[in-house]
C-alpha positions in Angstrom: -16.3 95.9 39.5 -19.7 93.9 39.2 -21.2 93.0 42.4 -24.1 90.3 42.5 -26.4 89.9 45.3 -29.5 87.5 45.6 -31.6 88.4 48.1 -34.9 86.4 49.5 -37.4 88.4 51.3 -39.6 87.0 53.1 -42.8 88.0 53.4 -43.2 89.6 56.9 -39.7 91.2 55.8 -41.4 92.9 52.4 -44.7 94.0 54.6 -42.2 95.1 57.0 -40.6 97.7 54.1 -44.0 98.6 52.4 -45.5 99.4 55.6 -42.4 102.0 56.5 -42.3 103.1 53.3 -46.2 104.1 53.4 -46.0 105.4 57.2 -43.2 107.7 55.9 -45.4 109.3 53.1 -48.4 109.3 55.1 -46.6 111.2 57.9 -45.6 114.1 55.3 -49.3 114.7 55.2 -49.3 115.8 59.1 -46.6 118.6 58.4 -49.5 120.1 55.6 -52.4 119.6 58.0 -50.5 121.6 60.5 -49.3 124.6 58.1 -53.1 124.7 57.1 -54.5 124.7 61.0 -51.5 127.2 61.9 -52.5 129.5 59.3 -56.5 128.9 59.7 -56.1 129.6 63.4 -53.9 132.8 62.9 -56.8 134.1 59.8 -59.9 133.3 62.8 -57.4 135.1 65.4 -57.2 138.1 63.4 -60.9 137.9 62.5 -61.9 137.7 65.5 -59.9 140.7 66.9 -60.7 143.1 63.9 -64.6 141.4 64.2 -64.4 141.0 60.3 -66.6 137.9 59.8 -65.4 137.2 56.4 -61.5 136.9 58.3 -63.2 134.5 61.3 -65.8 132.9 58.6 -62.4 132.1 56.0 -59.9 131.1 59.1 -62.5 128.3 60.4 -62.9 126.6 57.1 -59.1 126.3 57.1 -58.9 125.3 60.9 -61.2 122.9 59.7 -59.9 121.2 57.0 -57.0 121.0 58.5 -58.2 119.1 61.5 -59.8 117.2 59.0 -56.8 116.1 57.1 -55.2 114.8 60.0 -58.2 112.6 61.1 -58.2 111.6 57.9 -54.6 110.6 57.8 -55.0 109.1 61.2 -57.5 106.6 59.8 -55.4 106.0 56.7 -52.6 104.9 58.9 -54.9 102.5 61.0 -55.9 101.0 58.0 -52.5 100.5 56.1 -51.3 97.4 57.4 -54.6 95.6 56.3 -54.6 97.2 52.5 -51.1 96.6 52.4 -51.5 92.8 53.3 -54.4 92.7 50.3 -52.8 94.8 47.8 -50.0 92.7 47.9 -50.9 88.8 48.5 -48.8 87.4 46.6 -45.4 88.9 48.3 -47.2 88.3 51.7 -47.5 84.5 50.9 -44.6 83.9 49.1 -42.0 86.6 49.6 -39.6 88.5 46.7 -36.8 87.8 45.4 -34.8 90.7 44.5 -31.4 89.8 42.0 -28.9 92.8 42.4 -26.1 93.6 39.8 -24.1 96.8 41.1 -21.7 98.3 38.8 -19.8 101.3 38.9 -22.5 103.2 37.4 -25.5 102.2 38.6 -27.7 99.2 39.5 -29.7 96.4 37.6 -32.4 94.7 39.5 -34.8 91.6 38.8 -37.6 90.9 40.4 -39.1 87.7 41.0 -42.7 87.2 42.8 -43.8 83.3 42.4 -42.5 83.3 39.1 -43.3 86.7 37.9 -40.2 88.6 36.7 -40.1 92.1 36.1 -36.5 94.0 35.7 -35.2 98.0 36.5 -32.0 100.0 36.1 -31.0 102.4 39.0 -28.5 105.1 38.9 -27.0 105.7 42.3 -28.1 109.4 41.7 -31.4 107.8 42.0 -30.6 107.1 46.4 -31.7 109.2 48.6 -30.8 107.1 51.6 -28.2 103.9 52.6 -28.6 102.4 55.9 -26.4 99.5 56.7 -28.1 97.2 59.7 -26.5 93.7 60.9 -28.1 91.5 58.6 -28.8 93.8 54.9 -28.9 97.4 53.6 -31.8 99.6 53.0 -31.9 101.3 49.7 -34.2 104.6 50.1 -34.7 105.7 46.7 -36.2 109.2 46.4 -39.7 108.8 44.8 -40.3 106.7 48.4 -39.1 103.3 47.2 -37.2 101.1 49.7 -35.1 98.2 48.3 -33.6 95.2 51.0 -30.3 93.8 50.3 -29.3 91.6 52.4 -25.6 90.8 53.4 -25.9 86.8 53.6 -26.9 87.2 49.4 -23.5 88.0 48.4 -21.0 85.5 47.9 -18.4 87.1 50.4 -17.2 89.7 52.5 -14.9 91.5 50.0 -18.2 91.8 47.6 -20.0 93.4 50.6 -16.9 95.8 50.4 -17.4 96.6 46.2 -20.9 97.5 47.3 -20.0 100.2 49.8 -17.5 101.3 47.1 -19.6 101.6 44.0 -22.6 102.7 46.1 -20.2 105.8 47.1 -18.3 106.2 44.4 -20.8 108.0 42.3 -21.9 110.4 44.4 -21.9 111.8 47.8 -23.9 109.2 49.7 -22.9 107.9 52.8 -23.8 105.2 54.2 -25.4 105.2 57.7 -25.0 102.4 60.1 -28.4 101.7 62.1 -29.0 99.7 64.5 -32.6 97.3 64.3 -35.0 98.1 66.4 -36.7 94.6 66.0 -33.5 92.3 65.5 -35.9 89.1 66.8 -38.5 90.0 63.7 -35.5 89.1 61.4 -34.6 85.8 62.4 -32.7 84.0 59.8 -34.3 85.8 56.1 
């Protein structure tokens, strides 16, 4: 069965997802800067022990770098919320609108930002991730994107229950009920 869904994001709601979205990438960067530093640091151990200066000289330019990537990383998260809010104006100042049709197979999307439409096809092979909160789902699609859809834009609650059904049907995705750690940031999107 088709499903529709209209949802209105507002613009706080849409920073809101691009700023999670670009925290959880960032933060993949601290797991590389600590492989590096671990491995620098165990290169200048054994350096230093053997008194090999190439070893010590080799395992403190790693150590270094690495402690380097996660300042850098540390000041790319300070400054996210600030490029995120100019990369994106127009969605800051007048939200998205997101028009969902889920079939069986998959999903078709249009996007509207003041006027500007742009469309995409999903498969459900294409979700990583469903969390179901008290007010809309979160779509986590595996190359980072996250998608709202939010429960007041379909037209009842037997659609909301085709949606958990084609979403699952496809595949092996469950979806995870979370609870929002901000419900007063909502309000009524």
């Amino acid at each position: 069965m088709v499903v529709e869904n209209v949802s209105n994001i507002s613009g706080e709601m849409a920073f809101d997802a691009l700023y999670a979205s670009a925290k959880r990438n960032n933060n993949k960067k601290y797991l590389y800067s600590a492989i590096i530093c671990t491995l620098g640091a165990g290169v200048l151990v054994y350096g230093l022990l053997s008194s090999q200066s190439m070893w010590v000289t080799a395992g403190g330019i790693f150590t270094a770098f690495g402690i380097g990537l996660v300042l850098y990383t540390i000041v790319i998260l300070f400054k996210l919320p600030r490029d995120i809010r100019k990369d994106n104006k127009e969605i800051m100042e007048h939200g998205v609108t997101y028009t969902y049709k889920f079939r069986e197979q998959g999903v078709d999307l249009m996007v509207n930002i003041n006027g500007k439409k742009s469309k995409g096809t999903y498969s459900y092979l294409d979700f990583r991730k469903v969390y179901d909160y008290d007010e809309r789902f979160e779509l986590r699609l595996k190359d980072g994107e996250c998608l709202f859809v939010l429960k007041n834009g379909f037209t009842n609650e037997r659609m909301i229950e085709f949606f958990k059904k084609n979403v699952t049907l496809n595949k092996k995705l469950k979806i995870v009920k979370k609870e929002e750690k901000n419900p007063e940031k909502l309000g009524n999107q």
